[in-house]
N, C-alpha and C positions, 0 to 999 in steps of 0.2 A: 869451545866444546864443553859441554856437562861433563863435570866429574863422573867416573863410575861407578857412581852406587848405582845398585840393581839387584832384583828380585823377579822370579821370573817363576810362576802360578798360570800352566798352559789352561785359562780361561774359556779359550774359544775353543779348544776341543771339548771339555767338558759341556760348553753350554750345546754345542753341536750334540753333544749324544745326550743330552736330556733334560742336565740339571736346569734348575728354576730360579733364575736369580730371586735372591732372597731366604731360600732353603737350604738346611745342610744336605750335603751331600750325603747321603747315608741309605744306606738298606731301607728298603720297607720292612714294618713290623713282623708282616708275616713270613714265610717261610718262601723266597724268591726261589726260581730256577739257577742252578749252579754248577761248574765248572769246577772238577779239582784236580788240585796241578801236584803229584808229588815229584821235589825237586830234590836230586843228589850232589854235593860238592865232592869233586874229589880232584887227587894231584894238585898239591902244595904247589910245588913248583909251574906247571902250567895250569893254573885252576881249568876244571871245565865244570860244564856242569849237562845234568843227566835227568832230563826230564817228561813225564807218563803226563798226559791228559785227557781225563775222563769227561764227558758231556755226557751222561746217562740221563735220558728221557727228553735231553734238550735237541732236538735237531739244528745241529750248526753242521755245515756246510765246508767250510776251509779252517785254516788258522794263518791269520794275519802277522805281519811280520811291522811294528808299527815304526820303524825306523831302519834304513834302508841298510846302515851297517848290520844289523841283526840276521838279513839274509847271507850274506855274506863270512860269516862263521858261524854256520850252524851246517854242521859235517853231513848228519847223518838225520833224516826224517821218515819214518814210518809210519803201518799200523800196526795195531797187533799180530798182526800175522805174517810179520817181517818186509810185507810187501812197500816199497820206495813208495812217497809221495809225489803227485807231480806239482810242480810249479803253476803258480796260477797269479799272473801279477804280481802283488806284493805279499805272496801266500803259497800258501800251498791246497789243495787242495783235497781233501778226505773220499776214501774209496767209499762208491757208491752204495757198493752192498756188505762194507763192511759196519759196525760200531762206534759211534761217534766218539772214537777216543784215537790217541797218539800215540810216541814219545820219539823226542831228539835229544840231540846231543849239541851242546852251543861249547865253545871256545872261547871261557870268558879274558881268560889273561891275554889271549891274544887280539880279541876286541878293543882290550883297553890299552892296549900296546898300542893300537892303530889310530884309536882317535882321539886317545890324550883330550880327553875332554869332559869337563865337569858338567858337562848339559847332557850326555850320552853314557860314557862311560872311560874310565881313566887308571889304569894300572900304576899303583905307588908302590915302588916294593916288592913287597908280598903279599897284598891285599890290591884288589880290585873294589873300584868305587863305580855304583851303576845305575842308573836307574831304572827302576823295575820292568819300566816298559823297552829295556835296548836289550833284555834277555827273554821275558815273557811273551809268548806269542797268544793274540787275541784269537778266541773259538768266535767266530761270524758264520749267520747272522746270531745276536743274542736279543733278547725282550730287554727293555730296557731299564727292566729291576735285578735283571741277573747279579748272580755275585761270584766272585773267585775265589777261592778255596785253596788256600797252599800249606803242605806239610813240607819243611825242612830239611833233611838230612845232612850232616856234613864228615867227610874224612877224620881222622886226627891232626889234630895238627891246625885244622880251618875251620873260622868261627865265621858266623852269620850276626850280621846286625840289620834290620828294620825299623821302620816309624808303624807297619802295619799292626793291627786290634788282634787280640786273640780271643778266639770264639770255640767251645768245646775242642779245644785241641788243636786248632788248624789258625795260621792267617788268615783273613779274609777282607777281602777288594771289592767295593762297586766296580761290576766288568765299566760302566760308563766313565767309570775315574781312572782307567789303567793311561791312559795318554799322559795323563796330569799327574801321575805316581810321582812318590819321592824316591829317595836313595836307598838304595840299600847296598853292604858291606860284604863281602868272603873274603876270607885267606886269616892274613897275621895282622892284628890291631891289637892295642892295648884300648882298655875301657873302666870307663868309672860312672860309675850312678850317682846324683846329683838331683837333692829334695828342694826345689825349691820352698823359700818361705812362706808359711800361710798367712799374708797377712788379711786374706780376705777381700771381699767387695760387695757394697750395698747391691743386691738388684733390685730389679723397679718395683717391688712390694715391701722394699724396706728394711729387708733381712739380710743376713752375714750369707756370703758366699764362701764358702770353706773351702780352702786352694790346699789342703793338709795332701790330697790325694795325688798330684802334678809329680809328675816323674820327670826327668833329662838325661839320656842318655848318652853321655862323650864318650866319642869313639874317634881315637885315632892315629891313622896311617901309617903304615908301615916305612918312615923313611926319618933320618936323623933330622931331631932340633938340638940347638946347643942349649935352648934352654929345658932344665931339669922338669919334667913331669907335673912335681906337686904345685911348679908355678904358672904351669897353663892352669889346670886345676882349678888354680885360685883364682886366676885371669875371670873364667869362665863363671865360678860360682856367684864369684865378687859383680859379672855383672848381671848375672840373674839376679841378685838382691836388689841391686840399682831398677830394673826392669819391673821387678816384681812391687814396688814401693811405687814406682808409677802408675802402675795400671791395678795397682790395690789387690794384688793377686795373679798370680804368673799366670799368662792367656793363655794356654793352651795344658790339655790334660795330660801328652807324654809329647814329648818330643827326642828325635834321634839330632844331635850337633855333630859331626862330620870333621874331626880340623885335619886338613889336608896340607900338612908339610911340603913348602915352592923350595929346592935344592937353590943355592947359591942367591935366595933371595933376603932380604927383612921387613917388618912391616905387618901388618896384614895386607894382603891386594886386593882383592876379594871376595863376597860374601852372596848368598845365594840362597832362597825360600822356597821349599816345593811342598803344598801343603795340602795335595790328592794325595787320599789314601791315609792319610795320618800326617801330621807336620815333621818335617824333615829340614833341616838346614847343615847345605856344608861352607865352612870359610876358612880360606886360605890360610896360613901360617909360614911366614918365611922361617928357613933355616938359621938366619943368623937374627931373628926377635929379639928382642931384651924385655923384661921386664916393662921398661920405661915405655916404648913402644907400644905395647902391649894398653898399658893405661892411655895410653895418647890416642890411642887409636877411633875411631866413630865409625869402623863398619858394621860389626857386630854388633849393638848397640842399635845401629839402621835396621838393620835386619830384624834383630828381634823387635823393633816395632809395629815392622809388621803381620809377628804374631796375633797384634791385641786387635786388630781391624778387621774385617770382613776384606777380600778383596773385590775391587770399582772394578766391574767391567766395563772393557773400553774406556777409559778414565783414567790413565795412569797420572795427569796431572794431581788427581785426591788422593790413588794409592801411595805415590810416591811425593806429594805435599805432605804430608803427614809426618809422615817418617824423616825427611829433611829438615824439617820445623823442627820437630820434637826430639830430634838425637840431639845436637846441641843441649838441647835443655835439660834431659837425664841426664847428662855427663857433668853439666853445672851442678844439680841437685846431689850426684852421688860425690859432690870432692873433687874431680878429678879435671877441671878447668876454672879460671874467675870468672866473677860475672863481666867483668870487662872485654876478657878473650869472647865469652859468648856474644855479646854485642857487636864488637868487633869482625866477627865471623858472618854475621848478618849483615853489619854494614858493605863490607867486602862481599861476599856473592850473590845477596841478592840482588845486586845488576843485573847479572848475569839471564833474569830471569824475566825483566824488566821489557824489551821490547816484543817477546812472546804476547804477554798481557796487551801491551800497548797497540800493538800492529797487527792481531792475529786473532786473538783469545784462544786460553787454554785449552779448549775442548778440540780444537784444527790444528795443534801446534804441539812437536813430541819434543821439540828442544828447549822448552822452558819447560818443562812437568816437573822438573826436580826444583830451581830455585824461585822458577815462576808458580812453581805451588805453593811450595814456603811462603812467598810473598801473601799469595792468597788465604795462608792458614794464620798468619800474622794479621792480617786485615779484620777477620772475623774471630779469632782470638781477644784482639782490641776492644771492638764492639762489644763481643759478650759481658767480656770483664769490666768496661763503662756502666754497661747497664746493671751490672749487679752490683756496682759497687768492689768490683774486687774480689767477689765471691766464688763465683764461677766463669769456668772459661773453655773451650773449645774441649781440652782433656775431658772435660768433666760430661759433655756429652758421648764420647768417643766410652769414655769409662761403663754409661749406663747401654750403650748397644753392647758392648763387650760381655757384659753384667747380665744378658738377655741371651745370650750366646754367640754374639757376634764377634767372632775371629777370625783368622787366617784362612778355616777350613769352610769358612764359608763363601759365597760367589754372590754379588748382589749386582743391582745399578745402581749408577749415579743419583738417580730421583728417587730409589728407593733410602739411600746412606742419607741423602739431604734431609726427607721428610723423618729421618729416623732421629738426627744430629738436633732439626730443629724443635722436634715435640719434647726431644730431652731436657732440651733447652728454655722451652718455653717461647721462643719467638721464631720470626723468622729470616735469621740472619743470615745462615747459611743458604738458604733461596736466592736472596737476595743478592750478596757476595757472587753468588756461580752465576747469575743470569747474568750481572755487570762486567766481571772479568772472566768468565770462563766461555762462555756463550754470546757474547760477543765482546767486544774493543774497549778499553777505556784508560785513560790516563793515570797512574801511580805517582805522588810527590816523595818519594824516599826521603827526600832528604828533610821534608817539613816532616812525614813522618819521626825521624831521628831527633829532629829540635823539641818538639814536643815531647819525646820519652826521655830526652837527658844524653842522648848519644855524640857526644860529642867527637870529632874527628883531629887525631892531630898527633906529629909524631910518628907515625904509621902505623899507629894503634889507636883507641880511643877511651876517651875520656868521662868517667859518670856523673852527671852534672845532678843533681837531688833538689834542684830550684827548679829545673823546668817544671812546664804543667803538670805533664804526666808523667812525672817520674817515675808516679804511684803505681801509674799499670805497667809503669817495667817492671817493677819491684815485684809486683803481683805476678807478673809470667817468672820471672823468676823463682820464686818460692811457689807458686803452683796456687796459691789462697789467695787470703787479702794482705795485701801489704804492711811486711811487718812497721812496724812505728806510728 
């Protein structure tokens, strides 16, 4: 079985209501048709929440319920004129001669009581963790520029956290991106703001990208760690700088981080990317963490690499090749493993990914996408770095779509990431690579690979040999340039 790294960006809803692969997901310039939702938090103790929704001028028709626990605690639904709504599938439906607006009442601590679930929604504490779409109900039908409009409110006592853009006073959502929203926080959390470093990035005309502006938002949950505060803190800053130095400027402009305290666990276990609506990431934290663990760890690190990339629709072999390849490698670059362990780590699972490629190809095949990717982002990594001497490599294409706005928040295809990877690039390697191993069958020599870079096996660790051929282009993925010496 594939380890479980994972990242989960609901693609196919999004591209189902509108988006374009290749486009950011975002408002049109002008002045869209719109929905506003004003939302009330209240009762600590049982959060619920208390919410009015206006459709003025828009004729919607019902309000959707777009996750099937959502009907299920939502007490009380109206119109303004106190009259019940009726039930209409997975909705409700709006009185015919009244005013396209609402307001319900949802039972959020008791939802997250029920499904313990960090894909829905999941009570910690005294804070419920949710995603926007397991409490927001969608106004249908809507044009497919519409936008959603939410004002806040909450009790004392209960704070609100989002990844959502603030626009003259209010949140606001593409209605098309509500399936694929991120997380969002009520109740009792502790939080800290976190500038990532400007270290900048060329974009494709040449110039300094200024990352001075990139916000991070940590927030988290209301349930004990044994480890003191200032050193998650530092956990998280320390690998925003690692991240940040890779991708020559933090990918994304704000991001909400999520750490959700696992009772009686350590470790991290899990990590998790929703980047409709604004980039969102929650990751697990066991209770009994250490420091050590903490540094050791390759989830977070996974995850935030897939800030810097556009996500592959239908592709999870490139979404998640990428990120498999490249944690390793930031963890080597910031300290916090030897280049030997890193080697070592690749000799050991890239097996794993091995008869994917071999028998199947990557594009028909979901059980190699993580080390059978890797394989494949190693393959073309190589090549690049042959041809240039050392110069350039696989990063440095990924850097310049990045550099052009290509992140998280955005949705592309496969042919469209290739033809973008190889103009960057200058050749066409990555063409080449997916049509032989992704698209269809072809044979991998690992192990000639490994002779040629110096990898030697033995001991149950391995060994960095500086005679072989190419030791140079290990040294080069290693240090990210050309090899030092």
């Amino acid at each position: 079985m594939e380890q479980p790294r994972a990242v989960l960006i609901a693609a196919a809803a999004v591209l189902a209501a509108g988006a374009v692969p290749g486009c950011p997901a975002t408002a049109a310039s002008h002045d869209p048709p719109s929905c506003r939702f004003d939302v009330t938090a209240s009762n600590l103790d049982r959060l619920t929440l208390d919410i009015a929704v206006d459709c003025a001028g828009t004729p919607v028709a019902r309000l959707r319920a777009l996750e099937g626990a959502t009907t299920r605690h939502v007490t009380t639904i109206e119109d303004l004129q106190g009259r019940s709504l009726a039930r209409d599938d997975d909705g409700w439906k709006l009185q015919d001669d009244g005013p396209r607006a609402a307001r319900y009442r949802l039972e959020l601590a008791a939802m997250g009581e029920a499904q313990r679930s960090h894909s829905s929604a999941m009570t910690v504490g005294g804070s419920v963790l949710a995603e926007l779409s397991s409490w927001l109900l969608l106004p249908a039908p809507l044009p497919e520029d519409a936008v959603l409009r939410l004002t806040v409110r909450t009790a004392p006592g209960i704070g609100f956290a989002s990844a959502l853009a603030e626009r003259d006073g209010a949140l606001e959502l593409p209605a098309a991106s509500l399936r694929s929203s991120g997380y969002t926080v009520f109740g009792r959390f502790s939080e800290t703001t976190l500038t990532p470093p400007a270290t900048g990035a060329l974009d494709p005309a040449g110039g300094l990208r200024n990352n001075a502006k990139a916000r991070l938002r940590l927030v988290t949950l209301d349930q004990k760690l044994d480890l003191p505060a200032p050193l998650l803190v530092g956990w998280v800053d320390d690998t925003v700088g690692a991240i940040a130095r890779f991708w020559h400027g933090f990918p994304v402009d704000r991001l909400l981080l999520v750490a959700a305290p696992q009772p009686g666990r350590s470790g991290v276990p899990y990590g998790r990317v929703i980047a409709g609506g604004g980039a969102s990431l929650m990751v697990q934290v066991g209770e009994h963490a250490t420091r050590e663990a903490l540094y050791d760890d390759w989830v977070l690190i996974h995850e935030f690499v897939h800030l810097g990339s556009p996500f592959v629709a239908r592709s999870p072999w490139m979404t998640e090749g990428f990120a498999t390849y490249f944690e390793p490698i930031i963890r080597y670059r910031a300290g916090r493993r030897s280049a030997a362990s890193l080697w070592a780590e690749f000799a050991r699972d890239m097996p794993r990914g091995k008869a994917a490629i071999e028998t199947e190809g990557l594009a028909y095949s979901r059980r190699g996408m993580y080390w059978g990717g890797a394989i494949l982002m190693l393959l073309i990594d190589l090549e690049m770095r042959e041809r240039s001497a050392g110069r350039r490599g696989l990063e440095d294409c990924l850097r310049a779509i990045l550099a052009d706005g290509g992140n998280a928040t955005r949705i592309v295809g496969a042919d469209w990431m290739i033809e973008a990877c190889d103009r960057a690039d200058g050749n066409d390697t990555m063409r080449r690579m997916a049509r032989r191993y992704a698209w269809s069958k072809a044979p991998v020599d690992l192990d000639d690979i490994w002779r040629r870079l110096g990898v030697v096996r033995e001991n149950g660790g391995v060994r960095l040999d500086d005679g072989a051929p190419f030791s140079w282009l290990r040294r080069a993925i290693e240090s990210g340039g050309p090899a030092p010496g």
